[in-house]
N, C-alpha and C positions, 0 to 999 in steps of 0.2 A: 804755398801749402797745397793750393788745388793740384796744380802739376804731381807734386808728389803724393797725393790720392790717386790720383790718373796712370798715377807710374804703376803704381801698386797692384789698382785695381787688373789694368794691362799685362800686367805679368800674373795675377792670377789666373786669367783666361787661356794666356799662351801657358802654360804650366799645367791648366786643364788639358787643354788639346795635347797637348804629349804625352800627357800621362795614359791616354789610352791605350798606348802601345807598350806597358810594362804591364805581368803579371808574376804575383810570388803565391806561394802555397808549401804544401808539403806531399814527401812523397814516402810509402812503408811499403816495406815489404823484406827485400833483401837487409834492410836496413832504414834507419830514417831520416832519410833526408831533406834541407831546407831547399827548396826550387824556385829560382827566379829564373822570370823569360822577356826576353824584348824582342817585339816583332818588327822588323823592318817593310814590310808589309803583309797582304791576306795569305800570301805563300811560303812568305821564310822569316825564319826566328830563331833566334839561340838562345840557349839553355844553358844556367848553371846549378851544378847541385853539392851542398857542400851539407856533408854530416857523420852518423854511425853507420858503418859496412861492419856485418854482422857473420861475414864469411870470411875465413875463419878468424874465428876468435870475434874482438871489436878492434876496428880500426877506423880512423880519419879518412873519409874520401870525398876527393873535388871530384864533380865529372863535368867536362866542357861540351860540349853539343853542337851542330848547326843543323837546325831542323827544316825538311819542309812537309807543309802543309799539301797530302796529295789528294786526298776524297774527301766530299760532304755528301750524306746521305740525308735527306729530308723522310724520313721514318716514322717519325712524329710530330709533325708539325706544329703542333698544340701545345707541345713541353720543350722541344730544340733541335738542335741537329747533330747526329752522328757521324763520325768526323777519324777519318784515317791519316796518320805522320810519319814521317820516317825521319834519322838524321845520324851525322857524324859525327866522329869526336875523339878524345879523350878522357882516362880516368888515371887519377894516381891516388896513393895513400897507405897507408901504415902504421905501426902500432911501434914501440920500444925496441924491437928489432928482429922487424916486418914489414917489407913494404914491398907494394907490386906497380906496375905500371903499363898500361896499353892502349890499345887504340878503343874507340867505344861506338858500340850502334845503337840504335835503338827503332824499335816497332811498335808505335800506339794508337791505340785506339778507345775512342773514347766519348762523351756528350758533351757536350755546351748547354746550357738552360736558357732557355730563349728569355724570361724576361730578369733572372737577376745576371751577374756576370761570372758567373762561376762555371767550370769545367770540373767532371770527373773522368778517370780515362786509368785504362790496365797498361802496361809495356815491358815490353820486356828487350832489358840493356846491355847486352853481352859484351863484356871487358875481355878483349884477346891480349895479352901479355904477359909478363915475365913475373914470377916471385921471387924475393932475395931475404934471403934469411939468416940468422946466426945464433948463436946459442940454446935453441931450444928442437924439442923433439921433432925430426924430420915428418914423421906421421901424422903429424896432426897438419900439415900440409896436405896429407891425401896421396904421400907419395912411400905406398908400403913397398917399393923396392929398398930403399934406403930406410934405415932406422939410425937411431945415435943422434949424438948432440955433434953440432958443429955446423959448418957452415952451408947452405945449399939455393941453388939459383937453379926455378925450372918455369911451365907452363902454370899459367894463374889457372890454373881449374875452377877455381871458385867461380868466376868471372863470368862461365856460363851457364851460373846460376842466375844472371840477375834480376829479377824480375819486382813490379810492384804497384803500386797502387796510387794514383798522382789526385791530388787535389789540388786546383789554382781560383783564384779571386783576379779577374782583372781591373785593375785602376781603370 
């Protein structure tokens, strides 16, 4: 029985220790989405974000990410550090018959709070790729060359819209 308190206990500890390298939160703006991130270490981490994309219409959007951590600015020392990212990716998602897909970047900046674990930060995520569509009005795409109903595949316009507003909690 000791042994298996000892097991336990040991794996509580290791279980702490990794856990400091996940953090989840949420992120609004273009949309609201749920954000998990794991850091591989102080300079790079991936990012998932999966929820409501509010451009056009609502749709389901995953966005995949590999970020790196490029600046801290100690600005206030007394409350945290401000802190610059960039990173790569993917975004797909769609609605009943709407869906777009492309490649994803992203620009943020943002604080960390020196004594709880939490991060706030702005960024802005611009989706380059394709929309595919079918039975409903081409214009509300954003594409007033074409009007009518039927089928059409062009530039996600939306996509460089996407901007927002990120809160994270790190384990």
């Amino acid at each position: 029985m000791k042994k298996f308190l000892l097991l336990i206990v040991a794996s509580l500890f290791v279980t702490g220790a990794f856990a400091q390298d996940w953090s989840v939160g949420a992120r609004v703006g273009s949309g609201f989405q749920a954000v998990g991130q794991y850091s591989f270490n102080s300079k790079n981490y991936v990012e998932a974000r999966f929820g409501l994309y509010l451009v056009p219409g609502a749709a389901a959007d995953l966005t995949g990410l590999y970020n790196w951590h490029l600046f801290d600015w100690n600005w206030t020392p007394s409350a945290g550090t401000w802190f610059f990212d960039a990173g790569v990716g993917a975004g797909v998602g769609g609605a009943k018959q709407y869906a777009y897909i492309g490649a994803a970047g992203m620009a943020r900046f943002g604080f960390k709070f020196r004594n709880v674990p939490i991060s706030l930060s702005i960024d802005y995520s611009p989706v380059l790729g394709l929309d595919f569509a079918y039975g409903f009005n081409k214009d509300y795409l954003g594409d007033t060359e074409v009007s009518g109903k039927g089928t059409y595949v062009g530039f996600h316009r939306a996509g460089l819209w996407n901007t927002g507003l990120t809160f994270t909690y790190t384990f």
